[in-house]
C-alpha positions as CSV (number, residue, x, y, z in Angstrom):
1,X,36.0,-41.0,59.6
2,X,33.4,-38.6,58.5
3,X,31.6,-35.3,59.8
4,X,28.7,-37.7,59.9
5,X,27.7,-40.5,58.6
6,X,25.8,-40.7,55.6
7,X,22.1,-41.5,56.2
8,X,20.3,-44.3,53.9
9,X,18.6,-42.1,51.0
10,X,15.6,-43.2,49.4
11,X,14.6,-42.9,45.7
12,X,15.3,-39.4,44.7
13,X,12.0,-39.5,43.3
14,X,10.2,-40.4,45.9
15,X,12.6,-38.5,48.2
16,X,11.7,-35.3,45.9
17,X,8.0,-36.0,46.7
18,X,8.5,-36.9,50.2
19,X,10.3,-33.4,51.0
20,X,8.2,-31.1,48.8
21,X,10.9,-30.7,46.0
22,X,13.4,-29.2,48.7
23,X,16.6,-29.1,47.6
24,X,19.1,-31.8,49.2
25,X,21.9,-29.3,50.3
26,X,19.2,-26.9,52.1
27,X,19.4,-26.9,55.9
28,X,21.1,-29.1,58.0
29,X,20.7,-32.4,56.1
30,X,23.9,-31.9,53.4
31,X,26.6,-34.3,54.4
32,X,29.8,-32.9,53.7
33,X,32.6,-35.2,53.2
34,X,35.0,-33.7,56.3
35,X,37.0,-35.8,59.1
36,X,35.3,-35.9,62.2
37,X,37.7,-33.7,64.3
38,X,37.7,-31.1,61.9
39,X,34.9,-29.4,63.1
40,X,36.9,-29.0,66.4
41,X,40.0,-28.6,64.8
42,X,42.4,-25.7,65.9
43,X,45.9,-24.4,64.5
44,X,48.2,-24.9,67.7
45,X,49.6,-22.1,69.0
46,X,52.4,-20.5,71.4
47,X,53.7,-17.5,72.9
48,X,56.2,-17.6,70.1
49,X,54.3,-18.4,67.2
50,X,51.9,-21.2,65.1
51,X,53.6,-24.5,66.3
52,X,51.4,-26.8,64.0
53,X,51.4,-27.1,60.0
54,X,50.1,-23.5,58.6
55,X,50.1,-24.7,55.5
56,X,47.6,-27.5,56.1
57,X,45.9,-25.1,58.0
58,X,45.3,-22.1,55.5
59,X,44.7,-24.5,52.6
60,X,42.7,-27.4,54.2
61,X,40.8,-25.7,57.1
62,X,38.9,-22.9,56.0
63,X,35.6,-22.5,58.0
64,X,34.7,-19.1,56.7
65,X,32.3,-20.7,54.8
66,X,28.2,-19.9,54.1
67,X,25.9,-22.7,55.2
68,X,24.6,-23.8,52.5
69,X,28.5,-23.6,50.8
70,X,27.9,-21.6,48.1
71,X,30.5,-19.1,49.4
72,X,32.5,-17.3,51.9
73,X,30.1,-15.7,54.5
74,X,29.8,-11.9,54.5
75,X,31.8,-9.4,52.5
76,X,34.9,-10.1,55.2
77,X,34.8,-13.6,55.1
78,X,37.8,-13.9,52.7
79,X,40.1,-11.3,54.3
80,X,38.7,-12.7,57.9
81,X,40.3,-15.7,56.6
82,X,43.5,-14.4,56.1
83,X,43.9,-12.1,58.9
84,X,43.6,-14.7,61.8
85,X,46.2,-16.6,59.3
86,X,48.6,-13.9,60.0
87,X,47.4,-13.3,63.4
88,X,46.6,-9.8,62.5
89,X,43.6,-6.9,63.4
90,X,43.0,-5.0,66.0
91,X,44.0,-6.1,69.8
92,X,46.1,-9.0,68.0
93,X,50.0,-9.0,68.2
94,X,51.3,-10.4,64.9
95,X,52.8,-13.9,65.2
96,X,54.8,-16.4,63.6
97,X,54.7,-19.5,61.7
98,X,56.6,-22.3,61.4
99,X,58.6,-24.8,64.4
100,X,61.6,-23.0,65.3
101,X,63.5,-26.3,66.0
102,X,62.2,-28.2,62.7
103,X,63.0,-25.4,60.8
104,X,66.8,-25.3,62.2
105,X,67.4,-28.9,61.8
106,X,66.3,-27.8,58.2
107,X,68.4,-25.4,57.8
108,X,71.3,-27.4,59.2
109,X,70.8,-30.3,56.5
110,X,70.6,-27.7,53.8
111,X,73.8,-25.9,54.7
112,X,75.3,-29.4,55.9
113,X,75.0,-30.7,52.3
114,X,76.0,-27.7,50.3
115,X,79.5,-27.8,52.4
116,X,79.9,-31.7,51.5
117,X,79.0,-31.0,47.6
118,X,81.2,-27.9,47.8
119,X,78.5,-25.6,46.8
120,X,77.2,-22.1,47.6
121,X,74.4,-20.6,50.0
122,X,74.0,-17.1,51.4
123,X,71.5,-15.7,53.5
124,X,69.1,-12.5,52.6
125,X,66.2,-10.8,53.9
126,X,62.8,-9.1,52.5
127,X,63.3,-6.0,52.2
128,X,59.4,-5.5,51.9
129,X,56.1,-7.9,51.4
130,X,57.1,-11.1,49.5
131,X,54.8,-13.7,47.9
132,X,55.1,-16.8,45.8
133,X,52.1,-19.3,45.0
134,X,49.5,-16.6,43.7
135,X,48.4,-19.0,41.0
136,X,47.4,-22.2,43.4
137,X,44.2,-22.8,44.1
138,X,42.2,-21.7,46.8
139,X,38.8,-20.8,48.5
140,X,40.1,-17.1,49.2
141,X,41.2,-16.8,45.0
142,X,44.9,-16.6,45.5
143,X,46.8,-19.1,46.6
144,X,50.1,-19.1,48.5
145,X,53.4,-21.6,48.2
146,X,54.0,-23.9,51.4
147,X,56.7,-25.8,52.3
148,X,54.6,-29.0,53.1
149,X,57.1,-30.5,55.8
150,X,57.5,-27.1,57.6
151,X,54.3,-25.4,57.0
152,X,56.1,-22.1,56.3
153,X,56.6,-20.1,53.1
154,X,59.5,-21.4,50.9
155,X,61.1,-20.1,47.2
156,X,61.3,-22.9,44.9
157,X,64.1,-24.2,43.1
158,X,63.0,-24.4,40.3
159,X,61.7,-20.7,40.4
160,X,65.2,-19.5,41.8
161,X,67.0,-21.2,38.5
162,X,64.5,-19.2,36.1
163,X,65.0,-16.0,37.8
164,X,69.2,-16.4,37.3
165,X,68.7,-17.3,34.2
166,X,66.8,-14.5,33.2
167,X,68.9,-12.2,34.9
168,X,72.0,-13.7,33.5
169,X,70.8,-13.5,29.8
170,X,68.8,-10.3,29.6
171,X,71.1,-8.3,32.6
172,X,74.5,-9.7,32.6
173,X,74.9,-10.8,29.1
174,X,76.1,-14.4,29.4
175,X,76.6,-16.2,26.4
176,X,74.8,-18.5,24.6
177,X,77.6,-21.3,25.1
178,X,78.1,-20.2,29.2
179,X,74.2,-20.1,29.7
180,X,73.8,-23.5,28.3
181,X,76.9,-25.1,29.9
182,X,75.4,-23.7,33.0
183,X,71.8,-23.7,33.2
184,X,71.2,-26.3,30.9
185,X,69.3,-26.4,27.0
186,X,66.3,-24.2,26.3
187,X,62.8,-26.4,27.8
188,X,61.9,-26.9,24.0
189,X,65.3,-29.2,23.5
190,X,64.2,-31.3,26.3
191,X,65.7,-32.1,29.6
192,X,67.2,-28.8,30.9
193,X,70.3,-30.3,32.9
194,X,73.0,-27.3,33.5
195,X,76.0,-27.8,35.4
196,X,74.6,-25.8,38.6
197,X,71.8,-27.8,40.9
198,X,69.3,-24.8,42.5
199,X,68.0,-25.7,46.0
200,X,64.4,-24.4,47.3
201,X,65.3,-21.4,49.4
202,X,64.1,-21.9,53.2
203,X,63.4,-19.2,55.6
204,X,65.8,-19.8,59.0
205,X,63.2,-19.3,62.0
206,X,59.7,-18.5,62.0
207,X,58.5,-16.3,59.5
208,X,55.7,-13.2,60.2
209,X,53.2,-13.1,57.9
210,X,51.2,-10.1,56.4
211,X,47.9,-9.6,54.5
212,X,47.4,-7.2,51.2
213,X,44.8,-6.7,48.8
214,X,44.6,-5.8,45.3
215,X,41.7,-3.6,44.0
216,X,41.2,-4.7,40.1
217,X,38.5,-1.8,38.6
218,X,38.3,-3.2,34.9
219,X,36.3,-6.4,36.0
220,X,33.5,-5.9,33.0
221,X,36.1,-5.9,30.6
222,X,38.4,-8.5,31.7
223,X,34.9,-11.1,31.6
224,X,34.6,-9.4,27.6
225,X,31.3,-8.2,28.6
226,X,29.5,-6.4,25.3
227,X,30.7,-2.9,24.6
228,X,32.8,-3.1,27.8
229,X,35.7,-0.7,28.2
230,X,38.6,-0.2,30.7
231,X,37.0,2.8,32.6
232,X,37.6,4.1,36.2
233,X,33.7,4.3,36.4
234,X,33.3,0.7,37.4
235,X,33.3,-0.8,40.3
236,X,36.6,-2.1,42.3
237,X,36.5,-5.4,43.8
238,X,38.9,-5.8,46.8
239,X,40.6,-9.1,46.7
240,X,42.8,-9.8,49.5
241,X,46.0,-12.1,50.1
242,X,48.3,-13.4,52.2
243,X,52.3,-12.4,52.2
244,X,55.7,-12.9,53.6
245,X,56.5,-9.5,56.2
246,X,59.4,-7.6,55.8
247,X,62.2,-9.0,57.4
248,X,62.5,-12.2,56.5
249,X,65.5,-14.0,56.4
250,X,66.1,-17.1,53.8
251,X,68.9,-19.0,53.4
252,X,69.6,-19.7,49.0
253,X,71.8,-22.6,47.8
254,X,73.0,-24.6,44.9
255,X,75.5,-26.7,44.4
256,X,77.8,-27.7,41.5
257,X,76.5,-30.8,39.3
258,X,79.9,-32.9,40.1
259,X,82.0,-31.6,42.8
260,X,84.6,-32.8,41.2
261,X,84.7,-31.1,38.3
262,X,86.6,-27.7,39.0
263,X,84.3,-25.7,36.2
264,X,81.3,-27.1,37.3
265,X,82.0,-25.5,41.0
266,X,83.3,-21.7,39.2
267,X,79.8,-22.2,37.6
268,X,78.3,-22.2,41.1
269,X,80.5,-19.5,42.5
270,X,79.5,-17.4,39.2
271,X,75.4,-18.1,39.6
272,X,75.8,-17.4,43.6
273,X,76.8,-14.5,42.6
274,X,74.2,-13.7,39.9
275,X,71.4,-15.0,41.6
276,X,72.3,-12.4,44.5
277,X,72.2,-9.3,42.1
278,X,68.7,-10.6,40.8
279,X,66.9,-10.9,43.9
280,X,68.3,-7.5,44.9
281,X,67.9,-5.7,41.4
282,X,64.6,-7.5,40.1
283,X,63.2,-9.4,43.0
284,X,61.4,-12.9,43.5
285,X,57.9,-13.7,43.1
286,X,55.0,-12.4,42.2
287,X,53.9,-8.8,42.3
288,X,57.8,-7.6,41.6
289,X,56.6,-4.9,39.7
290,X,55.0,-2.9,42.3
291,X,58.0,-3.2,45.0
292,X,58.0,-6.9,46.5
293,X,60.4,-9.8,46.8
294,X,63.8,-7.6,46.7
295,X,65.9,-9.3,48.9
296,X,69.1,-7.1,50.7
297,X,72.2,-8.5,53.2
298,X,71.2,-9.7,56.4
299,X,73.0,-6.5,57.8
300,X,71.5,-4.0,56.0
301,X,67.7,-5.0,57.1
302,X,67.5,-2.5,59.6
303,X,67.7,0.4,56.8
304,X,65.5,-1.3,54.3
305,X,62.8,-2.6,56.8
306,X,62.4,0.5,58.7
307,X,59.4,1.2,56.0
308,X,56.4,-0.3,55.2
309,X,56.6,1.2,51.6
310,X,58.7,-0.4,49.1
311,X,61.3,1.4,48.9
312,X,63.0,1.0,44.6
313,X,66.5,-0.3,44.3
314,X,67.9,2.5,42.9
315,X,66.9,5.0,45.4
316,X,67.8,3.5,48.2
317,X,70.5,5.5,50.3
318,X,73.6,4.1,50.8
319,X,76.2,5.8,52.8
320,X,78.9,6.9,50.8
321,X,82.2,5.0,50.1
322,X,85.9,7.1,50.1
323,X,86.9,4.4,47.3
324,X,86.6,6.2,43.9
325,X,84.1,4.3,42.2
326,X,84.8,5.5,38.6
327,X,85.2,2.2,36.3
328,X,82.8,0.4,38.7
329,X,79.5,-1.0,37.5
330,X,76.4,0.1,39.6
331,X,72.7,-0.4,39.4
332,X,70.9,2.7,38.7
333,X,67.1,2.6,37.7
334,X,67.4,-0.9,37.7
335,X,69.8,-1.0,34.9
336,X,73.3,-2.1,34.8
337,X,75.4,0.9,34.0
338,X,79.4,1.9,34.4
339,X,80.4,4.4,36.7
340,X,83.1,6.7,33.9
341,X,83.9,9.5,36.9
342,X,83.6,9.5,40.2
343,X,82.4,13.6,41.4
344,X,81.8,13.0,44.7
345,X,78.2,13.4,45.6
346,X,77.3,12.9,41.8
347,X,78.8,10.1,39.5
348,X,78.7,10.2,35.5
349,X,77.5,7.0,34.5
350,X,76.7,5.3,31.4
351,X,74.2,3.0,30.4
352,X,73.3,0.2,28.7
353,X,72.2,2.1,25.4
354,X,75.2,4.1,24.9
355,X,73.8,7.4,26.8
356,X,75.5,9.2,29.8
357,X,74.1,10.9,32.7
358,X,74.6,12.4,35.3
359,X,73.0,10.7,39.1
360,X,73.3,11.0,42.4
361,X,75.7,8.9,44.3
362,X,72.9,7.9,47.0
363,X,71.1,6.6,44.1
364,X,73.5,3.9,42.7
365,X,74.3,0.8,44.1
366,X,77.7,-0.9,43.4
367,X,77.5,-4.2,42.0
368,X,79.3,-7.4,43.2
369,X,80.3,-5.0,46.5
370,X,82.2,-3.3,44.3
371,X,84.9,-5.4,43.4
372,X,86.6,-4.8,40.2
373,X,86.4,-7.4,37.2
């Protein structure tokens, strides 16, 4: 059913001459091609948080619109938008999304079939903002990624797969022959079938959502305006977007191609494993560079979420461990390096290049929880 029905139209010629050339979508008279509830449509709501699909909501619903549709109305109308998404602004208390009980029985089927299929899954949590989906489309300019049976935020497979990979070749130094075996061929040879299966990555109750904008400067030269440079003299233009709030927790799994098949399930054990250190050393998503999607253990959240800053892996404090870590392998500076000697409150490490230094201990973090390989 429509907003309203379409009225018989007359010649547009005559219609033209009828109306004094006024254009068709002026006033009241443009139809727009909208379900009759919409314009009473609402997002439901509890005590606890958005009960209804947020993700129909945010992309099908928007009503920050002009009249006349030719954009959002008033210089707010994008960040309004996103703000009553996230329940945020002054007087509000932040809420949030998602059905706790769908979302369980979710989680429950997930970690249900990665017992059966003797796979892997471990739970972590955002240690700051976290998004995914910037490049959809949508009326505000970024989009965001929706789990469309949930209505909450959701990591891909698919992405999850290309971030072990990428971490596995460029951080861990896998072999050609083990990448392969394990991730599958390069795109280019075709189907990319590995011996590891990458589930999408849920989030296990409702999730709090935050807004943040980013303030490009350079907009001349980015449209290759004529004689346009990169300068600080032009204008900024605020574009705001929606994200996943710290302290978050998600629940990751894969599973081994054939159960059966004893390598196959090391494979899983070994990617687990990877795919931890990468979303704790490089992140997910977009916007890695500048401090989101790092994802620590559930029981460390406390220290890493106590900020809203990002907060770099390699200076984040850990307390220190009486185990003399010399002949470990850490992450310093977001590189992988080996710990040579173990001086207490300083450790000599070296790094990937051949060079030594000298860090503090506060500022490495032990790989693999410090077991020995």
């Amino acid at each position: 059913m429509m907003a309203r029905l379409p009225q018989r139209q007359s010649h547009p010629g005559r219609r033209d001459q009828r109306d004094g050339g006024q254009s068709r979508s002026s006033g009241s008279h443009q139809n727009m091609p909208l379900y009759a509830a919409a314009a009473r449509a609402m997002l439901v709501s509890t005590t606890t948080g958005n009960t209804g699909n947020t993700g129909l909501w945010y992309d099908k619903f928007c009503d920050r619109w002009k009249p006349d549709w030719t954009g959002f109305a008033g210089d707010s109308g994008k960040r309004d938008w996103i703000a009553q998404i996230a329940n945020i602004g002054a007087g509000k208390s932040q809420k949030k999304v998602g059905d706790s009980a769908l979302m369980t029985e979710a989680v429950k089927r997930l970690e249900d079939l990665v017992k059966a299929q003797a796979g892997c899954s471990f739970r972590r949590t955002t240690a700051w903002r976290f998004v995914t989906g910037l490049g959809r489309n949508h009326p505000v300019e970024n989009g965001f990624a929706w789990r469309h049976d949930l209505g909450t935020p959701y990591i891909a497979g698919s992405s999850l797969k290309g971030l072990a990979r990428a971490y596995a070749r460029d951080w861990a130094s896998l072999d050609d022959e083990t990448l392969e075996r394990t991730f599958g061929p390069r795109p280019e040879a075709g189907l990319a079938i590995g011996s590891v299966v990458f589930l999408d990555a849920l989030p296990i109750e409702p999730v709090a959502l935050d807004a943040d904008v980013m303030t490009p400067h350079y907009g001349p030269w980015y449209r290759g305006e004529n004689n346009a440079v990169p300068a600080d003299w032009h204008s900024p233009t605020p574009i705001p977007f929606l994200t996943v709030a710290p302290g978050q927790t998600f629940v990751f799994a894969m599973l081994p191609r054939n159960r059966s098949n004893q390598r196959d399930q090391e494979d899983c054990k070994m990617v687990a494993d990877l795919l931890n250190e990468a979303l704790e050393t490089l992140g997910a998503g977009a916007k890695t560079a500048v401090g989101y999607g790092q994802f620590v253990e559930e029981e460390a959240k406390e220290d890493e979420v106590g900020s809203r800053t990002p907060k770099k892996t390699a200076s984040t404090p850990r307390a220190p461990d009486p185990e003399n870590w010399s002949g470990l392998e850490a992450i310093v500076y977001s590189e992988v390096v080996r710990i040579i000697e173990d001086r207490g409150a300083q450790l000599l490490v070296r790094f990937p290049d051949g060079s030594e230094e000298q860090v503090e201990r506060h500022e490495a973090r032990l790989r693999n929880g410090g077991r020995r390989r």
